[in-house]
OpenMM code with the backbone's topology and positions (N, CA, C; nanometers):
from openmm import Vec3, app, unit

residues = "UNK UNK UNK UNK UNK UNK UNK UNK UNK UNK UNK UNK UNK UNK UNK UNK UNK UNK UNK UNK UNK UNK UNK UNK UNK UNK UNK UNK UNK UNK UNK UNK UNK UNK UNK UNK UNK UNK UNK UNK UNK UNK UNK UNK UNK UNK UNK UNK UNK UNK UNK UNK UNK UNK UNK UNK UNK UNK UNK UNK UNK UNK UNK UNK UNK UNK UNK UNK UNK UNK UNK UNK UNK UNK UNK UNK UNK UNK UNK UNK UNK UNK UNK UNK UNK UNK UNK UNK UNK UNK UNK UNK UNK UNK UNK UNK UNK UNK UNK UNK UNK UNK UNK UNK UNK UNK UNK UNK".split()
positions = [
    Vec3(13.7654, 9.2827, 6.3424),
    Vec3(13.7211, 9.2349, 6.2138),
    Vec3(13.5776, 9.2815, 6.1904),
    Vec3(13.5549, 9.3650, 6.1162),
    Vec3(13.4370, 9.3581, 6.0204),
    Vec3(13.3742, 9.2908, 5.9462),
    Vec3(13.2396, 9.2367, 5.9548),
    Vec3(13.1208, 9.1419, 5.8653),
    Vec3(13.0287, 9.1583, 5.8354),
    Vec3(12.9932, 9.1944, 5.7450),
    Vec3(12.8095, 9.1967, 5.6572),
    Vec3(12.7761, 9.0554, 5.5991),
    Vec3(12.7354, 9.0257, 5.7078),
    Vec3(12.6609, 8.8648, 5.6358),
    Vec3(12.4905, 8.8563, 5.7288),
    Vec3(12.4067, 8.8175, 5.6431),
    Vec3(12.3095, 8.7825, 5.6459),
    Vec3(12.2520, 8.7101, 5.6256),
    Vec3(12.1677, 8.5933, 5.6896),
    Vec3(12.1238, 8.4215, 5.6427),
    Vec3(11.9741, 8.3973, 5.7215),
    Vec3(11.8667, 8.4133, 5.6241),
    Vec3(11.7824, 8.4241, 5.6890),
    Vec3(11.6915, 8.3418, 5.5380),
    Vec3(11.5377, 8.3034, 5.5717),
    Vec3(11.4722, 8.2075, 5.5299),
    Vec3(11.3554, 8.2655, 5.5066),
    Vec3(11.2598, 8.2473, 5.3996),
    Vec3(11.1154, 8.3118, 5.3852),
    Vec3(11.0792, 8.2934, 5.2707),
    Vec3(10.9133, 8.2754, 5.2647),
    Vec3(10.8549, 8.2657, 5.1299),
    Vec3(10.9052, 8.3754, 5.0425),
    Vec3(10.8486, 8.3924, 4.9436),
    Vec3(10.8601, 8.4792, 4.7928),
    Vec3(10.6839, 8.5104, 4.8356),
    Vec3(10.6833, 8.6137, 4.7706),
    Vec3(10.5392, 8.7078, 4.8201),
    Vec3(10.5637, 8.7726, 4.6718),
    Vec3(10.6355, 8.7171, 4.5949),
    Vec3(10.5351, 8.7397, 4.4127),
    Vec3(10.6904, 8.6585, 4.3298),
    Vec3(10.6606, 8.6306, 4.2261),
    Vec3(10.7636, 8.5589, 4.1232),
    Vec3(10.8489, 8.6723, 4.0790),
    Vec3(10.9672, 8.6356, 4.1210),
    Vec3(11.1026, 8.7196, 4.0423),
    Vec3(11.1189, 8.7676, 3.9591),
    Vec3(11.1629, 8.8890, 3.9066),
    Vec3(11.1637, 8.9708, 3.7695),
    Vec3(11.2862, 8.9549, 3.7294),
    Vec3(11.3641, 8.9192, 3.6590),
    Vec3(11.4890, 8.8952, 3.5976),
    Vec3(11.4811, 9.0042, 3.5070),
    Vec3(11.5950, 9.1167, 3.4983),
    Vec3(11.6937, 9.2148, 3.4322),
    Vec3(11.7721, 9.1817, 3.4103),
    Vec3(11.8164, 9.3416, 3.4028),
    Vec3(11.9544, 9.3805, 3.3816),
    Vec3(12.0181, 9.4840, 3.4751),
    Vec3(12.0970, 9.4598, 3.5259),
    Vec3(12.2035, 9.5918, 3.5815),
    Vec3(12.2126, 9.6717, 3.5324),
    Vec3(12.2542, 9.7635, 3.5217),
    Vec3(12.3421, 9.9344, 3.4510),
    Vec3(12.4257, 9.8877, 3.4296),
    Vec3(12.4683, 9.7838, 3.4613),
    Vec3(12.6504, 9.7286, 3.3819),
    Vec3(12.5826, 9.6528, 3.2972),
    Vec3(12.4553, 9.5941, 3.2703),
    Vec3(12.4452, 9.4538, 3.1996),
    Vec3(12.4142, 9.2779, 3.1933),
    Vec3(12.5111, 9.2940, 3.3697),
    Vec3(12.4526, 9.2015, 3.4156),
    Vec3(12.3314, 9.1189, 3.4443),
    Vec3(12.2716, 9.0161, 3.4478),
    Vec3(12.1564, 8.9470, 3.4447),
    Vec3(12.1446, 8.9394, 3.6260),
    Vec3(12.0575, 9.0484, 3.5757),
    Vec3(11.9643, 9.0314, 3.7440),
    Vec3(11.8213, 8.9928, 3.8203),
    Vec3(11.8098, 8.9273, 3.8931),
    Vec3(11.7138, 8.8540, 3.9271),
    Vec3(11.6651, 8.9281, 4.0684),
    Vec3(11.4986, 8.9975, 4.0984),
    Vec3(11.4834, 9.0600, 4.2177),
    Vec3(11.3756, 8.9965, 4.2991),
    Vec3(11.3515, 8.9748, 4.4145),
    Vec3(11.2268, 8.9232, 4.4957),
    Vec3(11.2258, 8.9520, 4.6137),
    Vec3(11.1164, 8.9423, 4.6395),
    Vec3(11.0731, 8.9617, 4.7909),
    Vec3(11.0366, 8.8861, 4.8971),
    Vec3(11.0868, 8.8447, 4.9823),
    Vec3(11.0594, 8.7311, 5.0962),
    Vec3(11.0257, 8.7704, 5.2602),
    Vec3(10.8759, 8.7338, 5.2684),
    Vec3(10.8468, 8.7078, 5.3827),
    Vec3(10.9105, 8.6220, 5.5029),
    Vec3(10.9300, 8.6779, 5.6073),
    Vec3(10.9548, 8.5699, 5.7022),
    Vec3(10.9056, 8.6097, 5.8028),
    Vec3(10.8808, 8.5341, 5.9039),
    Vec3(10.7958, 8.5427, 6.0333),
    Vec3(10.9192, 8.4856, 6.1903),
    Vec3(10.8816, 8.5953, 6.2567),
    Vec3(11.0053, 8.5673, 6.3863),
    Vec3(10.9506, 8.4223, 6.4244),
    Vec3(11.0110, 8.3976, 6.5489),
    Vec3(11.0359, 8.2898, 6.6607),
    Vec3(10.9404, 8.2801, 6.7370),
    Vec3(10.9600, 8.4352, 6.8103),
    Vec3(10.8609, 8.4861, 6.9367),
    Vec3(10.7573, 8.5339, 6.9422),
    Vec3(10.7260, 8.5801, 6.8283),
    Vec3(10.6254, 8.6623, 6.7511),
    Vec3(10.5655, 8.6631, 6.6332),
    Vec3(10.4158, 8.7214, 6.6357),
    Vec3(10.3841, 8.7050, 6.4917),
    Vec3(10.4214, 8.8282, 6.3888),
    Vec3(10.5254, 8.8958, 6.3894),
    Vec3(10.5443, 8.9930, 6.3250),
    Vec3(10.6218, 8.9259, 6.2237),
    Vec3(10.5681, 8.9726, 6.1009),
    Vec3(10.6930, 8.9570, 5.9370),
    Vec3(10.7471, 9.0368, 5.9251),
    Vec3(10.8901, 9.0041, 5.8935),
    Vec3(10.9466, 9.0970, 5.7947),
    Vec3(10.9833, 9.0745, 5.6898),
    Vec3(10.9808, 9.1980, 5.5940),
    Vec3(10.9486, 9.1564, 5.4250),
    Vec3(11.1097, 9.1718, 5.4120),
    Vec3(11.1736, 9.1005, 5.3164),
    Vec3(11.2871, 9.1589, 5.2840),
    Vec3(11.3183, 9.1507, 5.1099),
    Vec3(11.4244, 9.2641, 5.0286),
    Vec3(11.4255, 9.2735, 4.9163),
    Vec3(11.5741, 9.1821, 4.8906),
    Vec3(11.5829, 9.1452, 4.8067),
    Vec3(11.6526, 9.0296, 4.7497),
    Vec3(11.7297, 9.0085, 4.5680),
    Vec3(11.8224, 9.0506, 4.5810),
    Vec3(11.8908, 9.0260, 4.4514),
    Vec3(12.0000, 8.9271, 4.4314),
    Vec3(12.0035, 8.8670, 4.2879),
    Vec3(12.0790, 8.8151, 4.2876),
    Vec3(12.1249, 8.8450, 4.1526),
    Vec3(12.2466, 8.7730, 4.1112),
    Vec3(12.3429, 8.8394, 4.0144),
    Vec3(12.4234, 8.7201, 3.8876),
    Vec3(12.4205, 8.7304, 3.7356),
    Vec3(12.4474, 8.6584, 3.6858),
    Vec3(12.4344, 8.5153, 3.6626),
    Vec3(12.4831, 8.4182, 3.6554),
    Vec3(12.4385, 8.2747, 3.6225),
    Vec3(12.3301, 8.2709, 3.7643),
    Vec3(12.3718, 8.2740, 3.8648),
    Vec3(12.2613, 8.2253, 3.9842),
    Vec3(12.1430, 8.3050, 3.9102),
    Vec3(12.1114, 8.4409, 3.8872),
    Vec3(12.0055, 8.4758, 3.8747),
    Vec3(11.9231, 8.4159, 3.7215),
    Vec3(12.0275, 8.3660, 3.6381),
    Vec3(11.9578, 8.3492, 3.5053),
    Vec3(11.9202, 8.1768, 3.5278),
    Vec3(11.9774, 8.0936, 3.6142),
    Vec3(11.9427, 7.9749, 3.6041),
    Vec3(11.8430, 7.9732, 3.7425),
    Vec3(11.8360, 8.0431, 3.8237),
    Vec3(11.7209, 8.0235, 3.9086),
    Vec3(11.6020, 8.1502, 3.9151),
    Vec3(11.6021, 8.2186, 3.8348),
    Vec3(11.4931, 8.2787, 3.8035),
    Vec3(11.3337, 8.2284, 3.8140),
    Vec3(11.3432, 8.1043, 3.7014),
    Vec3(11.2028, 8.0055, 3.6896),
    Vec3(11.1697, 7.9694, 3.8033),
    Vec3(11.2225, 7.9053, 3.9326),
    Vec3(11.2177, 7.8929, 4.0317),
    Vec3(11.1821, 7.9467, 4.1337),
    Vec3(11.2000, 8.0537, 4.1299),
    Vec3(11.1924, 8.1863, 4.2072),
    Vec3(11.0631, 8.2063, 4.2217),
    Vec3(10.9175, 8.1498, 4.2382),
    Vec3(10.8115, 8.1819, 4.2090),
    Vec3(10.7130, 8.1798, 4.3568),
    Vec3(10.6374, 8.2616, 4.4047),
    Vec3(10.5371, 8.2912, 4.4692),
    Vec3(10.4560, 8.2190, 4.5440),
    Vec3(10.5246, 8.2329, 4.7056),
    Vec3(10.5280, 8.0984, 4.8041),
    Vec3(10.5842, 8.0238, 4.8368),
    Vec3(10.7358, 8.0066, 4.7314),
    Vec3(10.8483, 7.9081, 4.7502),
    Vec3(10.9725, 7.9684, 4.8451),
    Vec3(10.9711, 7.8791, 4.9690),
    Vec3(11.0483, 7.8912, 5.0254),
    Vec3(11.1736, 7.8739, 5.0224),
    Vec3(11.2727, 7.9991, 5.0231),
    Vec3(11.4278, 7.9995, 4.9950),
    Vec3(11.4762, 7.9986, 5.1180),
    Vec3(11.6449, 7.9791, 5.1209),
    Vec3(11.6606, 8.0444, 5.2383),
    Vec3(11.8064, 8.0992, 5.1625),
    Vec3(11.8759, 8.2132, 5.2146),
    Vec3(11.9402, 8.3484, 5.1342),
    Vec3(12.0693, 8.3288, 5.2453),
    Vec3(12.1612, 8.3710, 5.2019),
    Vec3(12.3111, 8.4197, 5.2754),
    Vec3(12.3524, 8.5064, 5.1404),
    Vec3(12.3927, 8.5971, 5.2002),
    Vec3(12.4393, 8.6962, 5.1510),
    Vec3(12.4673, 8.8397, 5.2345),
    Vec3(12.4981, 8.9851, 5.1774),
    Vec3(12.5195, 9.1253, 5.2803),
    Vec3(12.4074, 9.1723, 5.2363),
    Vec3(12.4264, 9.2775, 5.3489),
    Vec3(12.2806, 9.3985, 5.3199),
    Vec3(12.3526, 9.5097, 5.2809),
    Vec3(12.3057, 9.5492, 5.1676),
    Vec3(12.2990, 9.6672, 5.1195),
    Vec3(12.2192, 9.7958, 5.1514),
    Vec3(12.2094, 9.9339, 5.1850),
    Vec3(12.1319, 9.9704, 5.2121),
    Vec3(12.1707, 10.1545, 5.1287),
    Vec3(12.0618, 10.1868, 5.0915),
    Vec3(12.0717, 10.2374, 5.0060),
    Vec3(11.9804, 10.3759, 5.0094),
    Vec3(12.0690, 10.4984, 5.0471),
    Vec3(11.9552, 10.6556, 5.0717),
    Vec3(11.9285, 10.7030, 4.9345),
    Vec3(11.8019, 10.7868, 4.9440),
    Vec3(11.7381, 10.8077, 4.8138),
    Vec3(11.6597, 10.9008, 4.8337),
    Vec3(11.6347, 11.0091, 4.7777),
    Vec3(11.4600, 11.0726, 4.7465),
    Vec3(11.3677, 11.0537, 4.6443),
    Vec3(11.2637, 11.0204, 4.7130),
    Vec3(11.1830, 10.9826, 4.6247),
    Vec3(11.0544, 11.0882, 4.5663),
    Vec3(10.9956, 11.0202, 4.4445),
    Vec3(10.9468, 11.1348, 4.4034),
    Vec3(10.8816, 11.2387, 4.4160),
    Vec3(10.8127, 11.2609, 4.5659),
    Vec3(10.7727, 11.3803, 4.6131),
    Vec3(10.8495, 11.4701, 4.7396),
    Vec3(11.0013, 11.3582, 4.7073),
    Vec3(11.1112, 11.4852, 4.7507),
    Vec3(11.1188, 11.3985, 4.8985),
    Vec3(11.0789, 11.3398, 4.9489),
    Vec3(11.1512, 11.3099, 5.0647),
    Vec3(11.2598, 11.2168, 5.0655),
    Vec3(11.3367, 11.1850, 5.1602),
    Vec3(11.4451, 11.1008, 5.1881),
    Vec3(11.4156, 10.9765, 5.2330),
    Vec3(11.4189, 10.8417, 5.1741),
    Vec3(11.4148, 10.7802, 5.2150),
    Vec3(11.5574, 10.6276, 5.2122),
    Vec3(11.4843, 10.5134, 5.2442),
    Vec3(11.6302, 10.4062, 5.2688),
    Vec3(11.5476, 10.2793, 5.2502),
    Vec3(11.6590, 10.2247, 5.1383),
    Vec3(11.6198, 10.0841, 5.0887),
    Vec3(11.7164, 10.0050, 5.1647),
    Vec3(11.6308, 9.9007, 5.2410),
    Vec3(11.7460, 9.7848, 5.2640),
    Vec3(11.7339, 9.6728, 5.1821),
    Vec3(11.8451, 9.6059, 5.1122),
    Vec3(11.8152, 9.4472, 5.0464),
    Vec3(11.9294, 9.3594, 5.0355),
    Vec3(11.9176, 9.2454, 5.0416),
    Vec3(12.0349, 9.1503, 5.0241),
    Vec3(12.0979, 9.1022, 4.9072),
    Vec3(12.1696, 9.1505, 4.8970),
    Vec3(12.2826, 9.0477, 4.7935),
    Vec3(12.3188, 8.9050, 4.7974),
    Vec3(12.2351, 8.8446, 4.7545),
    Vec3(12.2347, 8.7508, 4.7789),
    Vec3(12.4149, 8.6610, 4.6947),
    Vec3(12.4430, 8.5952, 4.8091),
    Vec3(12.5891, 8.4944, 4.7544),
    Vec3(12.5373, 8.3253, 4.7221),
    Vec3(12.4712, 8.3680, 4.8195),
    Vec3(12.3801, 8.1663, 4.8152),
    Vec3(12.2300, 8.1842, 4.8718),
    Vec3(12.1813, 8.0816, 4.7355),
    Vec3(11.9819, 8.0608, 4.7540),
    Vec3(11.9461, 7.9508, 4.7539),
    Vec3(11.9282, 7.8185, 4.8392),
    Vec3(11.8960, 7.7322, 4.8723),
    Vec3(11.7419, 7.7359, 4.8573),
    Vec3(11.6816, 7.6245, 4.7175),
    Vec3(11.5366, 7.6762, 4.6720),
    Vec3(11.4797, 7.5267, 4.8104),
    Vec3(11.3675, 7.5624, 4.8760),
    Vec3(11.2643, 7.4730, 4.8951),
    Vec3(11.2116, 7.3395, 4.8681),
    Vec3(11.1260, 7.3258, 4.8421),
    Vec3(11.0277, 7.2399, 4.7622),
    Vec3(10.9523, 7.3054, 4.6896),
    Vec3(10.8976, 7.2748, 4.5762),
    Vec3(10.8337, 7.3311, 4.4679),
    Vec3(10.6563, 7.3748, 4.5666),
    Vec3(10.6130, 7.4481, 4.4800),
    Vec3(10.4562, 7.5214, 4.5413),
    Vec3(10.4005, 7.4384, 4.4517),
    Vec3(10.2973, 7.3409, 4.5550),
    Vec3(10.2251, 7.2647, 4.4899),
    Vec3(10.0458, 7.3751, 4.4581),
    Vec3(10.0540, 7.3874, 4.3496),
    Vec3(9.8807, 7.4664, 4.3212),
    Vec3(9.7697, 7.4003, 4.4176),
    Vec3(9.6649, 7.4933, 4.4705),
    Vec3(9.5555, 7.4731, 4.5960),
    Vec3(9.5133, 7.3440, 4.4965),
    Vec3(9.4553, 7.3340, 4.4108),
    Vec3(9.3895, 7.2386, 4.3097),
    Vec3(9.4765, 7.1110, 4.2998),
    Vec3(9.5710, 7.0899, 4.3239),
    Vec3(9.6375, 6.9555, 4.3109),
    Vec3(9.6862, 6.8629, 4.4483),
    Vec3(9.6585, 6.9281, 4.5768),
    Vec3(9.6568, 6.9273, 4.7253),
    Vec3(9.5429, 6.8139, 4.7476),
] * unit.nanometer
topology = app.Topology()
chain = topology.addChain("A")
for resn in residues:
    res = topology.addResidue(resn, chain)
    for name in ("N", "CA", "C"):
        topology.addAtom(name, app.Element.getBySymbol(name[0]), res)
């Protein structure tokens, strides 16, 4: 049996941009920090989500708020504009479990 599933947890490191697909669809994109177990190394990861999830949790989606994501990885070859080859990895997100809201430094 074959599985692409991925479930992993991390801030937002800027507020979500909500689109559109090439089909149309309402798409929602972000970026989430997370930090290992054993170590202090992050890894950043890219993050989409798709239709009603992305149009009703968009507002939410904002800078410092901790999600945590299940969904596959997509990964995606490309050249970019000065011609080299490169590779996007990001999740598709199926389920986004939001946090607690980011309380502003000023209201702490």
């Amino acid at each position: 049996m074959n599985l692409n599933c991925w479930i992993g947890s991390g801030r937002l490191t800027r507020d979500a941009e909500l689109g559109q697909s090439r089909k149309g669809t309402s798409m929602s994109k972000f970026r989430i920090a997370s930090n290992g177990r054993r170590d202090d190394e992050t890894l950043f990861m890219n993050v989409l989500c798709f239709g009603k999830m992305a149009e009703t949790l968009n507002d939410f989606l904002i800078k410092g708020r901790l999600v945590e994501i299940q969904g596959k990885l997509k990964v995606d070859d490309f050249e970019d504009a000065e011609g080299q080859q490169r590779t996007s990895i990001c999740v598709m997100a199926d389920e986004i479990a939001l946090g607690p809201p980011v309380t502003p430094k000023d209201e702490t």
